[in-house]
ZAMARGU-4260 file (C-alpha; in steps of 0.2 Angstrom, whole numbers, plus 5000, padded with zeros to 4 digits):
<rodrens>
0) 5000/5000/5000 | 5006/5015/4995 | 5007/5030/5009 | 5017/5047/5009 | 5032/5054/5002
5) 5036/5036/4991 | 5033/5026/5008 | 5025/5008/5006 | 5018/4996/5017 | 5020/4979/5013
10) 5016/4963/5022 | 5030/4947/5022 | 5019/4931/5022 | 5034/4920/5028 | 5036/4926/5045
15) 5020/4936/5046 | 5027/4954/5048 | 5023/4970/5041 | 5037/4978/5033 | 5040/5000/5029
20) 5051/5005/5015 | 5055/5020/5009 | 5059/5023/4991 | 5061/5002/4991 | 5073/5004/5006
25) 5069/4996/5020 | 5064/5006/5037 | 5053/4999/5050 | 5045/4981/5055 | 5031/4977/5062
30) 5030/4960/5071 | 5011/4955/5075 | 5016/4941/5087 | 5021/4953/5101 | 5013/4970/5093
35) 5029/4978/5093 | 5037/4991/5078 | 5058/4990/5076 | 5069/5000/5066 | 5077/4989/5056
40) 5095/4988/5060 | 5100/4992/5041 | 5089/5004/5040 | 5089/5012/5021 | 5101/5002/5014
45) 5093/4984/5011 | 5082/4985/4996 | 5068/4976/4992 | 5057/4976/4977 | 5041/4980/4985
50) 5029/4974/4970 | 5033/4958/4975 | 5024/4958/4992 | 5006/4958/4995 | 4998/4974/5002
55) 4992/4979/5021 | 4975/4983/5022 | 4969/4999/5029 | 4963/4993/5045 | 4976/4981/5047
60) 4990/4994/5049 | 4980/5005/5058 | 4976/4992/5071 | 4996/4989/5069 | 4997/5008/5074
65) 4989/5009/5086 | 4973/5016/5081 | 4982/5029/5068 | 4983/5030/5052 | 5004/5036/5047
70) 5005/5052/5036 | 5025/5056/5043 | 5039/5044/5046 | 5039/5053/5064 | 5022/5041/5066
75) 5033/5027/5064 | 5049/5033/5074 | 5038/5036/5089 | 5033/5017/5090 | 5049/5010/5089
80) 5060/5008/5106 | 5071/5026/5107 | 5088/5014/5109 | 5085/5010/5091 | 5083/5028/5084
85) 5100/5037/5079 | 5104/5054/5083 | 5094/5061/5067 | 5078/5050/5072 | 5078/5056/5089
90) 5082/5075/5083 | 5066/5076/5072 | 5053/5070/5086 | 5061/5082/5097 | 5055/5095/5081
95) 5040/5090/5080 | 5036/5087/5100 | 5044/5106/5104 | 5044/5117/5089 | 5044/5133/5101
100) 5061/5128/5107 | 5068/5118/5094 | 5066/5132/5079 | 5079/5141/5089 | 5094/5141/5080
105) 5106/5142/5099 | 5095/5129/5106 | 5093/5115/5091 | 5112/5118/5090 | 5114/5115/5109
110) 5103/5101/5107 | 5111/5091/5093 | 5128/5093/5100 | 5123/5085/5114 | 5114/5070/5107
115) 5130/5068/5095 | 5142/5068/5109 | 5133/5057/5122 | 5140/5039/5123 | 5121/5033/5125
120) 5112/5044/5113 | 5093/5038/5117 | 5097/5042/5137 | 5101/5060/5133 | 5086/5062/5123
125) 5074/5056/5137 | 5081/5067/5148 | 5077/5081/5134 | 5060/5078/5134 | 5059/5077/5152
130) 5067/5097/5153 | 5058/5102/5138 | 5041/5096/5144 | 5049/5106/5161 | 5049/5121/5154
135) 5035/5120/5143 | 5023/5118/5159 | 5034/5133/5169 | 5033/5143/5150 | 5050/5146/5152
140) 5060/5156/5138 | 5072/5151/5128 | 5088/5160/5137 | 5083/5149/5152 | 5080/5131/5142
145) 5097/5134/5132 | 5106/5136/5152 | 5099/5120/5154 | 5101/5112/5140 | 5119/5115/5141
150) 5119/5113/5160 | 5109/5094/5159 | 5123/5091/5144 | 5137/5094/5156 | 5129/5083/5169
155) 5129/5068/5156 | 5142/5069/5146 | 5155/5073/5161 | 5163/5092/5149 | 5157/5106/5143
160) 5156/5100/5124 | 5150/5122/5123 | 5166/5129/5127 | 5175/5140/5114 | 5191/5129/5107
165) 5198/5125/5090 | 5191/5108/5087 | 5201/5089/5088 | 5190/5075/5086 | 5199/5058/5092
170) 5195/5045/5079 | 5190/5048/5059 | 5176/5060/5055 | 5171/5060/5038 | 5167/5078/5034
175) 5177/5091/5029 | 5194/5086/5039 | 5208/5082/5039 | 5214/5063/5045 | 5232/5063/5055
180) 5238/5045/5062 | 5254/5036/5060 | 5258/5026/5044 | 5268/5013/5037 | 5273/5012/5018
185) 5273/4993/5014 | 5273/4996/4993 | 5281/5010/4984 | 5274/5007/4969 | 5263/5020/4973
190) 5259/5030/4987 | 5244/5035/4983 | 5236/5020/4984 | 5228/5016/4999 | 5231/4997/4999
195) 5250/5001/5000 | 5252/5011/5018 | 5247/5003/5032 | 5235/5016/5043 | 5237/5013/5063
200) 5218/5019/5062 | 5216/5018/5081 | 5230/5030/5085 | 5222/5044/5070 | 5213/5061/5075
205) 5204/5073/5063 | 5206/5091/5063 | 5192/5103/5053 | 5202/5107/5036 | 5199/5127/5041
210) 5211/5125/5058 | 5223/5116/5049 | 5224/5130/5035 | 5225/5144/5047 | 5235/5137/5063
215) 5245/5121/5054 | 5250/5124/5036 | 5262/5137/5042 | 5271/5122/5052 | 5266/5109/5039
220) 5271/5119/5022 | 5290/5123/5029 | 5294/5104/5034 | 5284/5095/5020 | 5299/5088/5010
225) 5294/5084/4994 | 5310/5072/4989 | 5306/5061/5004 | 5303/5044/4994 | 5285/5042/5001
230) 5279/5059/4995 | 5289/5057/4979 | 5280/5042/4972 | 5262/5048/4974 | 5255/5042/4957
235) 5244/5056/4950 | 5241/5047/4933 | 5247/5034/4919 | 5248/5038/4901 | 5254/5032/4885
240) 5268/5038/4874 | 5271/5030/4858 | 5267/5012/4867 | 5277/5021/4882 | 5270/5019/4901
245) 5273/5039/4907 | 5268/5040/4924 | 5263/5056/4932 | 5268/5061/4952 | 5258/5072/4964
250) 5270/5086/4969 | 5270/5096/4984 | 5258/5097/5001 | 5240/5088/4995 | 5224/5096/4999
255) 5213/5082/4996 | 5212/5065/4999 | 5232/5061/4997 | 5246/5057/5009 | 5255/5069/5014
260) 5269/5059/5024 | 5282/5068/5037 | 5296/5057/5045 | 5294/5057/5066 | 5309/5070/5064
265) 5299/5081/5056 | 5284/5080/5067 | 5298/5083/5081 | 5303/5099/5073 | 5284/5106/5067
270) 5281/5101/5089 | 5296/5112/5093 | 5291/5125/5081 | 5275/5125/5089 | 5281/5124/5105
275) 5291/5141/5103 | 5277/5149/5095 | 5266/5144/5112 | 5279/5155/5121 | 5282/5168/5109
280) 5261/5169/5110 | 5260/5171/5129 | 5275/5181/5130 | 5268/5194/5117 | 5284/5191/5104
285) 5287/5190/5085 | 5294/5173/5077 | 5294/5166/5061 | 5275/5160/5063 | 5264/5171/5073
290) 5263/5184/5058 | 5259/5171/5047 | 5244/5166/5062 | 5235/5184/5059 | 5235/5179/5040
295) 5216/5175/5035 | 5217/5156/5028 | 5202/5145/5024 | 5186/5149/5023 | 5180/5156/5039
300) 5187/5160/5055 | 5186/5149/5070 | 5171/5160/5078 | 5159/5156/5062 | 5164/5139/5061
305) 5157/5136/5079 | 5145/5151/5076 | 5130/5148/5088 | 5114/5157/5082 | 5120/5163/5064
310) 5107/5160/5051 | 5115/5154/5033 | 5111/5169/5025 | 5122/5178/5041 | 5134/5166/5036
315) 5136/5171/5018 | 5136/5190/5021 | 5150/5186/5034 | 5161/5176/5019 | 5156/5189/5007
320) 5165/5203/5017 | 5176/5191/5026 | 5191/5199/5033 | 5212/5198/5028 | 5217/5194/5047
325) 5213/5182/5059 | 5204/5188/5075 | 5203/5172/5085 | 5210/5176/5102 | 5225/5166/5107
330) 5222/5159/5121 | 5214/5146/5109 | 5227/5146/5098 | 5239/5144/5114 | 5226/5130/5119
335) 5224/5121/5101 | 5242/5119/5101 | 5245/5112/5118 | 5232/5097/5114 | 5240/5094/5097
340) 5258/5092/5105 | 5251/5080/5116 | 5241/5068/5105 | 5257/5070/5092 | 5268/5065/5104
345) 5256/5051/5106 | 5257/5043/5089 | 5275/5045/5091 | 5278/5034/5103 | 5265/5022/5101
350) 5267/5021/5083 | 5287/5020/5084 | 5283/5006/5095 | 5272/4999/5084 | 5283/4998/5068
355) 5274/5012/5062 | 5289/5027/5054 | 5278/5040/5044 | 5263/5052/5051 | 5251/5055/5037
360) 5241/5072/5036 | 5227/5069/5023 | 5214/5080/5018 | 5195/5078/5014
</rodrens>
């Protein structure tokens, strides 16, 4: 049976459930044995084809819901246990329960941080609805609910994910940053080919690709060598000459999705550099790299990437008229530094330990 935005409701005779797709995708099942819905655990990525199952009739998956007839996917999410919903699930019925508060741009923000950092997402998010239903019944305004939003965050996740700092994630994130770990080249055929260097994924961290233009490259440019053998066999393409194989090399510091390999020397060197630059900082004096700090890179400055209550058309007049120097103020920078000394003397040792010579700086 067909229902809204290209969902269907089929039934599967076999084991007598009712299955929800989306675009053929499967979403949500319904097992009538013990009148419970599931997300399924693949959700949107197991496809079926949906013309080869009988209908649901009308009544049947009302009955199945509970007396309603579904015209959102929020109808479904809500009868499915919250421990299966992922942090995207959970932020839409929290849309739909407190539009007030939630069409906020400080608050929504506040609130998806939060359910993006908690370690038991569904948790969070019942302790959400239990402040938001608070401060709907007390009418509280939205300076108040975004204190405790950020307050009830603290409480569960154990540190103030709110505080201004230059971002490093531990582990890979997958958007726009950069990937640092320790790596090992095991085929120098090609360097560029991710089969031939070992990654020691467990040891990597990722860095937003704006901080690393405007508070790395001036470390990373002045000690990437290009004639180090890793970097110099970075295939960038094959060709054909006259029958002859001509092979083409990546030169210089990669932006995206290459290696960019530096011996642990160099690390030790860019971790000196940086520590000098930490002094010359706090101390108010000149060295070869603070000047270069107050130089605009990227493509927005550390307060509009973590901008709290911009709207995107704010955002766009700001990078319209974005300004030549960097304002961020350096106790970040002064911070920044000091937990990216410690998490690269980190892969040092443990990677040296492990066999692993090389620390890769790839982009997005």
């Amino acid at each position: 049976m067909k229902l809204f935005d290209n969902y269907d409701v089929v039934r599967f005779p076999e084991e007598n459930k009712i299955l929800v797709t989306h675009e053929g995708y499967l979403y949500f099942i319904y097992d009538p044995k013990y009148e419970s819905w599931r997300k399924h655990e693949n959700a949107g990525y197991d496809h079926i084809t949906v013309s080869n199952y009988p209908d649901v009739s009308r009544e049947e998956l009302i009955k199945a819901m509970g007396g309603i007839f579904p015209s959102k996917a929020t109808n479904f999410l809500r009868l499915c246990n919250p421990c299966q919903l992922n942090v995207g699930n959970l932020l839409s019925l929290l849309e739909e329960d407190y539009p007030e508060y939630l069409a906020d741009h400080a608050i929504h923000y506040a609130v998806r941080e939060f359910l993006s950092e908690s370690a038991i997402c569904y948790k969070s998010y019942l302790e959400l609805k239990k402040l938001l239903d608070g401060a709907l019944a007390q009418n509280q305004h939205q300076e108040s609910v975004l204190c405790q939003v950020r307050d009830l965050s603290f409480c569960i996740i154990g540190r103030d994910i709110f505080k201004a700092e230059i971002g490093i994630v531990d582990g890979h994130d997958c958007s726009s940053y950069f990937w640092i770990m320790p790596v090992r080249v095991i085929d120098y055929t090609n360097t560029d080919e991710l089969d031939n260097v070992a990654e020691m994924r467990h040891a990597e961290i990722s860095i937003e690709e704006d901080d690393v233009a405007q508070y790395l490259t001036p470390f990373l440019y002045k000690y990437f060598d290009e004639d180090l053998k890793a970097n110099k066999v970075r295939v960038d393409s094959y060709g054909s000459d006259d029958g002859d194989e001509q092979i083409e090399y990546k030169k210089g510091f990669e932006w995206y999705l290459t290696h960019n390999f530096y011996t642990f020397e160099a690390v030790s060197m860019i971790i000196s550099d940086i520590r000098d630059t930490i002094d010359a900082l706090s101390a108010g004096r000149e060295n070869e790299f603070t000047a270069k700090l107050r130089e605009k890179r990227g493509t927005a400055t550390h307060q509009l990437i973590y901008a709290k209550g911009l709207s995107e058309a704010q955002i766009k007049e700001y990078n319209d008229n974005r300004p030549k120097e960097d304002d961020t103020a350096k106790e970040l920078i002064i911070d920044f530094y000091q937990r990216f000394i410690y998490r690269m003397e980190y892969m040092l040792k443990v990677g040296g330990e492990n066999g692993y010579d090389l620390i890769s700086f790839m982009g997005p």
